[in-house]
N, C-alpha and C positions, 0 to 999 in steps of 0.2 A: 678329072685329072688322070693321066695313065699313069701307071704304077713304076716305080723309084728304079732304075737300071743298079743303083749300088743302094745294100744296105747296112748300116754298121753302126755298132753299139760302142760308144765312148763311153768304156767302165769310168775310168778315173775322173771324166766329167759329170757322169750320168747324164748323159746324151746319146739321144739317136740320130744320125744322119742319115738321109736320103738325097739320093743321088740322080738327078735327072739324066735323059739324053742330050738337052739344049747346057748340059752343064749347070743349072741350077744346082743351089742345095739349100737341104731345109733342115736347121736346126733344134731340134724339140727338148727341151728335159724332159730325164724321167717323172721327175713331180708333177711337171705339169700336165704330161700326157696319162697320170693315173687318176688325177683329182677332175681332170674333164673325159674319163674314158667312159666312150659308150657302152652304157650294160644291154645284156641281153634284157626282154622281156619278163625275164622270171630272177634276175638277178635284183636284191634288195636297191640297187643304185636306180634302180627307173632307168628309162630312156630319155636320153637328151638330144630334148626338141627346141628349135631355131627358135627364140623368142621368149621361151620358158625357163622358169628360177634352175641355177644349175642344181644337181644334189650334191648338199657342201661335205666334204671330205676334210679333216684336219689331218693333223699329225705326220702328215708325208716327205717332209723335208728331205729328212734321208733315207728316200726310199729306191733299192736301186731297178735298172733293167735286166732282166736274165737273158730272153730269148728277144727275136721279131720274126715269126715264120709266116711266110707267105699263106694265104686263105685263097685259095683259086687264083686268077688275075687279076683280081680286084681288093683284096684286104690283106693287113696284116693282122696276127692275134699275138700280143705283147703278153710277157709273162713277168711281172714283177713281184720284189725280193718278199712281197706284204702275204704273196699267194695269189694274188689275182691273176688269174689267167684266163677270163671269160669274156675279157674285150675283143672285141674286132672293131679295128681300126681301116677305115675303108679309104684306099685311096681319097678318092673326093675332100674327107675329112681331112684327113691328116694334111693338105692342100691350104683346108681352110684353116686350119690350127697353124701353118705355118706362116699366112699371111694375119691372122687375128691375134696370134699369142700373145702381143702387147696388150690388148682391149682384154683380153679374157682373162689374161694373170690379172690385170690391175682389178677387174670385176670380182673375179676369185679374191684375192686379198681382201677387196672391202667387205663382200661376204662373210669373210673368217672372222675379220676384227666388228663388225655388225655383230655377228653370233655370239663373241668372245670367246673365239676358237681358237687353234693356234697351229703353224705350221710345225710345228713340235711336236 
């Protein structure tokens, strides 16, 4: 997927939008883009690979966006309100998050309430 022509942080929703050339746009929460964000290799979150258990994150309900700074022309690196700041979000992904979000929240939820976690 190429990379977003607009990018913009909706505080008062905690959302990110991105903004295509064909005029698309892609929706994301902050929660959901913290609770599935890709960790580096050395980050306690593991990497999340296509087919594999997410690593479940509670408590992020109201967790907000601060930054989205571009990573070359290929990613963004998101900085949320929790401290996290060692995601890069690769175009491609953020792609797939915005056409998956409904499978993946719903997957995330049952994960949480399985654990007996809590978005709290």
């Amino acid at each position: 997927m190429k990379a977003a022509t607009g990018i913009r942080i909706r505080e008062a929703a905690q959302r990110l939008e991105l903004t295509y050339d064909d005029a698309s746009v892609i929706t994301l929460s902050a929660e959901l883009l913290r609770v599935l964000a890709p960790a580096s290799p050395g980050d306690a979150l593991g990497t999340i690979v296509p087919g594999q258990p997410l690593p479940l994150i509670g408590g992020k309900r109201l967790v907000s966006l601060f930054s989205a700074e571009p990573v070359g022309n290929y990613a963004l690196r998101l900085r949320f309100s929790d401290g996290f700041d060692s995601g890069i979000y690769s175009w491609e992904f953020l792609g797939e998050l915005g056409r998956e979000q409904g499978i993946r929240w719903r997957r995330y939820l049952r994960l949480l309430e399985d654990s007996g976690l809590s978005r709290d």
